[in-house]
N, C-alpha and C positions, 0 to 999 in steps of 0.2 A: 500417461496421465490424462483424465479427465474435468472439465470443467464444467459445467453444464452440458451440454452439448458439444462443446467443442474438444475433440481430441486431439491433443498434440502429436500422437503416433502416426495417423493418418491423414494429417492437413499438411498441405505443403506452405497454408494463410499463418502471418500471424496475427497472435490474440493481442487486441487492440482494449486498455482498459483507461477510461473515461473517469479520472480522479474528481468528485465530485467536492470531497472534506467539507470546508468554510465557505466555498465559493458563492453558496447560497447568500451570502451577506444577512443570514438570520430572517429569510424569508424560507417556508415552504413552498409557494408557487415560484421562485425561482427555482428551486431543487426541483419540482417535477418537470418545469418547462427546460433546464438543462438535462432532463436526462431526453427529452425530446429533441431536442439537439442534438445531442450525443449519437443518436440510433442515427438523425440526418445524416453526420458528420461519418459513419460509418462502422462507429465502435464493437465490437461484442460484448462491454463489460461496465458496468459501473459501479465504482468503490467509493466507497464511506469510511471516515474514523469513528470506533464509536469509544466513547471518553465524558467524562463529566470533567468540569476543573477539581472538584476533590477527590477523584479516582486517578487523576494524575499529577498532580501536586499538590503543595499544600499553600495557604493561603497566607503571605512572608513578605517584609519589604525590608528580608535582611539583602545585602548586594546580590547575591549569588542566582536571586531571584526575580530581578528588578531588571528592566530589558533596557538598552542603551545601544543608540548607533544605529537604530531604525524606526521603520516611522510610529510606534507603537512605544516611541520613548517613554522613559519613566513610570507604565504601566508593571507591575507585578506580573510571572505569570502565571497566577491565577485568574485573574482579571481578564489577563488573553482567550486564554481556553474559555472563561466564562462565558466571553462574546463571539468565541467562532465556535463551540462546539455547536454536531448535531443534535437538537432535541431528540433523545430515543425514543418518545412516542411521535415522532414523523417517519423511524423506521419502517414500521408498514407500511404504511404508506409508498415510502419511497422503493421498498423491495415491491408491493405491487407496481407500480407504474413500469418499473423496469421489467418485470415480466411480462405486463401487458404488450409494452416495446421489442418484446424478442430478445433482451437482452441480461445476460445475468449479474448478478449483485450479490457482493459481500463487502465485508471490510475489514478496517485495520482495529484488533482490541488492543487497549492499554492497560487491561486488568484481567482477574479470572472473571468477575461479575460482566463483564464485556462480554466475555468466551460464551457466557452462559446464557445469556440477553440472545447473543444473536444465533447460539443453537436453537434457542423457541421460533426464530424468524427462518430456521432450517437454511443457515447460511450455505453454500455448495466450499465453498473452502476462505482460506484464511491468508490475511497479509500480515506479514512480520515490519512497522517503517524502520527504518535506519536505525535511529535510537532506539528502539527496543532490541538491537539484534545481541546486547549484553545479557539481556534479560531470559536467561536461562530456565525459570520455571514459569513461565510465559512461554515460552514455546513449545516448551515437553507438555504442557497443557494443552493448548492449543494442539498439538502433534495428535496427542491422545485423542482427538474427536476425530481421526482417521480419514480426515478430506486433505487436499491440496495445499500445502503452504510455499506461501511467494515472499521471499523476504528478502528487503533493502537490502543493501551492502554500503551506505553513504559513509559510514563512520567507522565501518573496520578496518581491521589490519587481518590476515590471513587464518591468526590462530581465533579469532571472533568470528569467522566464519566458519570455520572447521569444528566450533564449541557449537553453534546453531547449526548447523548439519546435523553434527551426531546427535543432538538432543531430538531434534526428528529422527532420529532409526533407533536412537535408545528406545521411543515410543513403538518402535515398529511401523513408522510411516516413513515410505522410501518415496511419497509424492512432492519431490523439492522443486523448486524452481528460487535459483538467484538472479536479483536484477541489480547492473552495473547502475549506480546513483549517485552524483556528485551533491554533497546535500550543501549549495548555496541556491538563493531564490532573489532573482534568476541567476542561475549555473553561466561561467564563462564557457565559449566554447570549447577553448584552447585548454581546459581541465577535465574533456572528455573521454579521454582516456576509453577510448574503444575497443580497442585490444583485449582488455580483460573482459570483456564479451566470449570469447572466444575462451581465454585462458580458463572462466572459472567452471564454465562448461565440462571441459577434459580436467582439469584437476579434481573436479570435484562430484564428474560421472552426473549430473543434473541437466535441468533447461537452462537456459541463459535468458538474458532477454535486459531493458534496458527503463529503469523509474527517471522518466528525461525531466529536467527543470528549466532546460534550454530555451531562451525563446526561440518560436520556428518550427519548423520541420525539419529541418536539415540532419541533424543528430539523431534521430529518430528512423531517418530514412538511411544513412552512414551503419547507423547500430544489424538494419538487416542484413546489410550486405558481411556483416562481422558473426554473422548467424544468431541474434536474438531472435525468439521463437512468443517473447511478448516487449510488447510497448505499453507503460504507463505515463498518460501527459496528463 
């Protein structure tokens, strides 16, 4: 499997990928000056969500909807997404800078119109997050544009991964990569479960590798020794 440049067959490195999402705080000079960081910091990879709040939910303040218990209380999430999504016409943008940087860029779609957006930006491959890993014609989609896909594992159980596999090879794309993801922000240590690093690797003939929430380094650096072949922080 290839990613830009980097091949997995023949690097003994691993692919280091530079979660950009919200972090911008809705600025774009923050977004290009973090992916200049990023290249500092060492990375190969920087990822983006790409999502509108009405491509991913809808706009509700029935309970089911309405966020409670963190710090974004009482907000809807519609409202959420509204305020952390990426503008897609900063995509360009941000896909150039990271080229300019050496470093390559894609991201995570939440829709087919997603899929289609960041084929014209000629994405090199595709991330599946956690929550979407139920989302079965979303990835036979995604599958179907025949690049790379890296997909969470935060929220499944065994037969949620085994549905997201094969919906990649029903496509005809054997380019998988699972990463071990505890989806709490920030992740305890102690639910790192590193093992299955290793396990989902041989059960399920893929890369491994590890989407860390952890603060640190530590779990990240634990995760290579367990053979992940990527790191997303």
């Amino acid at each position: 499997m290839k990613i830009g440049k980097f091949n997995f067959e023949d690097s003994s490195r691993v692919f280091i990928i530079a979660e950009l999402s919200a972090n911008h705080n809705g600025s774009l000079e923050t977004a290009l000056q973090t992916i200049q960081a990023a290249k500092r910091a060492g990375a190969d990879c920087i990822k983006l969500q790409t999502y509108t709040a009405d491509t991913i939910t809808i706009d509700s303040q029935k309970e089911d909807f309405v966020i409670k218990g963190t710090i974004w209380e009482g907000k809807n999430l519609h409202q959420l997404y509204q305020d952390a999504y990426t503008p897609w016409d900063w995509h360009a943008q941000i896909f150039q800078m990271a080229k300019d940087e050496g470093l390559v860029c894609f991201s995570s779609p939440f829709d087919p119109t997603s899929v289609d957006f960041l084929e014209k930006l000629h994405a090199p491959a595709y991330k599946i997050a956690s929550f979407e890993i139920t989302d079965i014609p979303l990835i036979e989609y995604v599958a179907s544009k025949g690049k790379p896909v890296i997909i969470s594992t935060g929220i499944a159980d065994l037969n949620d991964i085994e549905l997201a596999v094969n919906a990649c090879k029903k496509m005809n794309n054997y380019n998988i990569a699972l990463l071990k993801c505890t989806s709490s922000y920030p992740a305890p240590i102690n639910e790192a479960n590193m093992i299955i690093i290793k396990d989902i690797a041989k059960r399920f003939q893929v890369i491994s590798g590890l989407s860390d929430h952890t603060m640190g380094s530590t779990v990240p650096i634990v995760a290579t020794v367990f053979g992940a072949k990527i790191i997303e922080k």
